[in-house]
N, C-alpha and C positions, 0 to 999 in steps of 0.2 A: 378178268382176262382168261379164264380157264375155258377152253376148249379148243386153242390154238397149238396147235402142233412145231414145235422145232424143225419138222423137217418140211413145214409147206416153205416152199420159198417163192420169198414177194419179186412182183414183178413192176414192170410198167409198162403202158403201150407205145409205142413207139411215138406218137404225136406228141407225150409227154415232155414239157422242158427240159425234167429231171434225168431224161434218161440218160443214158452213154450213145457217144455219139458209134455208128456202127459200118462206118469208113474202114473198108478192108487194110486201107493203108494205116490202121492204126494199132492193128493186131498186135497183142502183146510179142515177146519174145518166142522162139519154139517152131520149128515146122510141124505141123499137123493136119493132119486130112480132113474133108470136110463135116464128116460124118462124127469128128471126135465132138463132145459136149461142149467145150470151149468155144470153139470156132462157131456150133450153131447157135449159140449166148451169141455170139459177136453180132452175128449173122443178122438175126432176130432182132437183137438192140433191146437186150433184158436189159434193165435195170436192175444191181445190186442193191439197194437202199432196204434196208429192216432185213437183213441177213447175217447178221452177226448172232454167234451162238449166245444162249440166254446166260452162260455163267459166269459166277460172280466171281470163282474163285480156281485155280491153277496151279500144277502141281506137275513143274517142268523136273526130267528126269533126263541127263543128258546120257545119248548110248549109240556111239560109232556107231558104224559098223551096217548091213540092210535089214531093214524091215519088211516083215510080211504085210496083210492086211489088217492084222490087229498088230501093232508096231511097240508094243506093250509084250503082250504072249509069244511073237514070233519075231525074235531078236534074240543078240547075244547075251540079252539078261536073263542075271541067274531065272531059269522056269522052272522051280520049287519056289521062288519067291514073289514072282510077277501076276498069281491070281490071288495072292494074299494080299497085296500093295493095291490091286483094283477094288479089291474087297474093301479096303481100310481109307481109300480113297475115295469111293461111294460113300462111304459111311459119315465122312466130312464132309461131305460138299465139294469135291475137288475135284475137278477135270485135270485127265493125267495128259500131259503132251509130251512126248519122247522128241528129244532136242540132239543136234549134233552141230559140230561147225562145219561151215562149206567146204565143199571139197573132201572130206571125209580125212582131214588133217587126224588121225589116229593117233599122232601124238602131242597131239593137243590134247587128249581126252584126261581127264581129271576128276572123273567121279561128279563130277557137278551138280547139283538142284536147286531147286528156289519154291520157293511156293508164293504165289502171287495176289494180291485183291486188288478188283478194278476199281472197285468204289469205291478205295478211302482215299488214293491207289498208292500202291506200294508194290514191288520183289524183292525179296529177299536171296542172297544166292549162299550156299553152305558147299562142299563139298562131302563125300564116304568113302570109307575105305572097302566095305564092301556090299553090294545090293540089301542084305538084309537088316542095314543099318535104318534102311528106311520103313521097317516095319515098326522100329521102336523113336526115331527123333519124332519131334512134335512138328505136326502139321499148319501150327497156327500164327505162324509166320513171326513167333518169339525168338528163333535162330534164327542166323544168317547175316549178311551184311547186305544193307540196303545201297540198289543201283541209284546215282545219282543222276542216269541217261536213260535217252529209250533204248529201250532190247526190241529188236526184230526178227522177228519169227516168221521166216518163208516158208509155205508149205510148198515141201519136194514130195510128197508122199506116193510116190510110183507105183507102189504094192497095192495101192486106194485107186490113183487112176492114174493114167498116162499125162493127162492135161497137168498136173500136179509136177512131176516131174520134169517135162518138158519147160514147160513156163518156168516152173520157180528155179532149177538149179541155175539157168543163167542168168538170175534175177539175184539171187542168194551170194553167186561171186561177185556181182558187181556194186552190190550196195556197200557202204563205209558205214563203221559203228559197230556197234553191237549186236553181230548178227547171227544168227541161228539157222539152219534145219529144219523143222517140225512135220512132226505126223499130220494127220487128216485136220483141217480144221473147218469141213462143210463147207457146200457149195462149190463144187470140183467146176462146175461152168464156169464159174468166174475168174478160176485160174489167170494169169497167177496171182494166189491169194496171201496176204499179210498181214500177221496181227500186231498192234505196237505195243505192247508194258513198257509202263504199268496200267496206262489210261484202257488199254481193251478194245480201243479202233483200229478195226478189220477194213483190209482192204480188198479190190477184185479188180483183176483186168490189168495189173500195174505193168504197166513197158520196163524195159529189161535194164535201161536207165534211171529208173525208180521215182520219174517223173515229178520230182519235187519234195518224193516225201520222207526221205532224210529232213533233208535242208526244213519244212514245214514243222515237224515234231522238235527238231532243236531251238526252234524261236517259242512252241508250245502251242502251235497251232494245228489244226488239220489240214487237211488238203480235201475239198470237196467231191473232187473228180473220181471215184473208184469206190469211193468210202462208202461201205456198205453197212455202217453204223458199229455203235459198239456194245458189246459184250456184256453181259449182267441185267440186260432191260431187254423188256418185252419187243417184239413187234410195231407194235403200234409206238411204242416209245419213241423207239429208234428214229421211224419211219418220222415221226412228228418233229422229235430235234432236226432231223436233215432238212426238212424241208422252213422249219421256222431259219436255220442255217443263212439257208439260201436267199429265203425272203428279209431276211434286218442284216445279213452280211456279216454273223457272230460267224469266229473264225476259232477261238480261243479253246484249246482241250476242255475247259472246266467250262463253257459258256454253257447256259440256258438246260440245267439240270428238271429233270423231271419230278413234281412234284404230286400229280393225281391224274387217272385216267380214267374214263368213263364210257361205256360203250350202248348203241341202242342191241332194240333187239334184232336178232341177225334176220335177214328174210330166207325164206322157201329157198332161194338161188344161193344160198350163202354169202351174200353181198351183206356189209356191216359198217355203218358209222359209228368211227371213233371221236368224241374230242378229252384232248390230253392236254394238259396247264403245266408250263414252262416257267423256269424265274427268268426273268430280263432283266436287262443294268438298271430299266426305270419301274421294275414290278411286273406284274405277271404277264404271261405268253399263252394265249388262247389258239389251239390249233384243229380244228375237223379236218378230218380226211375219209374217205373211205375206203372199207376194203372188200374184196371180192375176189374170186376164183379164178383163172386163166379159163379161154373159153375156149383154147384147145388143150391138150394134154402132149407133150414133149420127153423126149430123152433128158431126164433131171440130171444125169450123172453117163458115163461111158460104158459103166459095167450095170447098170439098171437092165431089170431083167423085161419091162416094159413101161409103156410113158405115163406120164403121173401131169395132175394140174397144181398149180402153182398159183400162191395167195399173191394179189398184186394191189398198189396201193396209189390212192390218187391225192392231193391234197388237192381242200376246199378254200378253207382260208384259213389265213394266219390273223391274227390282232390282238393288237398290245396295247 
C-alpha cells in the first residue's frame, strides 16, 4: 500500500450509488457562500468514503479556550511545553487532537486526556494538574479510566477553516452524550466532520441534528450515510469495508474486519485495482474496486492556495 498519500481524498462520481445525495435541501447546518469548500463538496456530490485519517492511535488534550491553526502550538497551552508534547507524541505514534466542550463551558475545564486505540478499541481518560505533566505520564494507555460510551468529537476547527466552525459548533451543541470540540481532523469539505471513540468512524456532511448517529453508535452500529470510514486503515481498506457494508447489509462496529490487501500494478493514469479480503459471519469477504484520480482538480480545502486532484474509488464486486 505505499505510495498513497493521506492527503489525496477519495472521491466518487456522481452516477455512483455510494455517493451523497447532493440535494441542496440537505445541506448540513451553517450558512455559507457558495465558493466555501463544503458547499462545493455538496454541490459536486463527493463522496466521503476511504477518508478517514490512517491513525491508529490518539492523544486527546482537552484545552478551552481559541485556537489558532496549529491548535497545539497556538492556544493557551503552556508554549515551552507544547513542541515537546508534539515531539513526544510523534515519537509514539499518537495523533494529538486538542478537545474542548461545546460552548466553551470554561468551567468545565479539568485538565483532562485520554489517549485512545481504534483497534483493540479502547480511551482512556486521566486528568493534570499541569501541561507539563504530560511530558512525563505514560502514553500507552496503562492510565486512565476507561469510557464505557461513545465519545464524540465535532470538529469546530475555525482557525483550520471556516466550514469547520460553521457546521460543527451547531452540530456539537445539539448532539447528547459525550461530546467534544476537536481541532482539525482532514477533509474540511466534508464538514461537518466527526469522529466516534473508541471505534475511530469518521463522519462528513452530518446535519445539525446528527442524523441518527448518536442513537446508531449506542446500539453499536454505524450509520452508513456520511460515514467516511475509519481510522487506523488504509484507503483502500476503508473504501472496501464500506462498500462490502452496503452490499451484505453488515451494520455492526466490529463487522467484516480487514484481513489482506492486495493491489495490481498502478497504470500510466494512475488508476489502480485493489482487491482486499474481509471476515464475514460465514468466512471470507472478497472485494475489487478500483482506484483512480479525479479528472478535474478542485478547491480541496477553503484556505488551499490552489486546486489539487483527488483519489476516487469505485467498487467492482463484492463475494462471499
Amino acid at each position: 500500500m505505499e505510495g498513497m498519500s493521506a492527503e489525496q481524498v477519495p472521491d466518487a462520481a456522481p452516477a455512483d450509488p455510494y455517493c451523497q445525495d447532493a440535494d441542496p435541501r440537505t445541506y448540513p447546518a451553517g450558512r455559507l457562500d457558495e465558493g466555501r469548500c463544503s458547499v462545493q463538496a455538496l454541490v459536486a456530490g463527493d463522496s466521503p468514503i476511504a477518508t478517514a485519517p490512517p491513525a491508529r492511535r490518539w492523544l486527546l488534550v482537552e484545552q478551552p479556550g481559541p485556537w489558532g491553526r496549529d491548535a497545539l502550538l497556538q492556544s493557551r497551552f503552556d508554549a515551552e511545553v507544547a513542541p515537546r508534547l508534539a515531539e513526544r507524541a510523534r515519537a509514539a505514534g499518537l495523533r494529538i487532537q486538542m478537545v474542548r466542550r461545546p460552548g466553551e463551558r470554561l468551567s468545565d475545564s479539568r485538565g483532562r486526556w485520554a489517549v485512545a486505540d481504534v483497534h483493540a478499541p479502547w480511551v482512556r481518560w486521566s486528568t493534570r494538574d499541569q501541561d507539563a505533566d504530560l511530558l512525563d505520564v505514560p502514553l500507552d494507555g496503562s492510565v486512565g479510566i476507561e469510557s464505557d460510551a461513545p465519545t464524540f468529537l465535532v470538529c469546530t476547527h475555525g482557525g483550520h477553516d471556516a466550514c469547520c466552525a460553521v457546521r460543527g459548533r451547531p452540530l456539537a451543541r445539539t448532539l447528547a452524550g459525550d461530546v467534544w470540540e476537536t481541532s482539525h481532523l482532514g477533509g474540511d469539505r466534508f464538514a461537518a466532520n466527526v469522529l466516534v471513540l473508541p471505534t475511530g468512524h469518521l463522519y462528513g456532511q452530518v446535519p445539525e441534528d446528527g442524523g441518527g448517529l448518536v442513537e446508531a453508535h449506542g446500539r453499536g452500529e454505524v450509520l452508513l450515510p456520511g460515514l467516511r470510514g475509519r481510522a487506523g486503515l488504509t484507503p483502500p481498506a476503508q473504501a472496501a469495508q464500506q462498500f462490502a457494508r452496503v452490499e451484505l447489509g453488515l451494520v455492526g462496529v466490529a463487522d467484516l474486519p480487514v484481513t489482506g490487501a492486495r493491489a495490481d500494478e498502478a497504470a500510466p493514469d494512475g488508476s489502480q485495482r485493489w482487491t482486499v479480503t474481509l471476515t464475514g459471519p460465514v468466512g471470507e469477504v472478497r472485494v475489487v474496486l478500483d482506484s483512480r484520480l479525479s479528472g478535474e482538480a478542485r478547491q480541496l480545502t477553503c484556505a488551499a492556495l490552489r486546486p489539487g486532484r483527488f483519489r476516487t474509488w469505485h467498487p467492482v464486486s463484492v463475494t462471499s
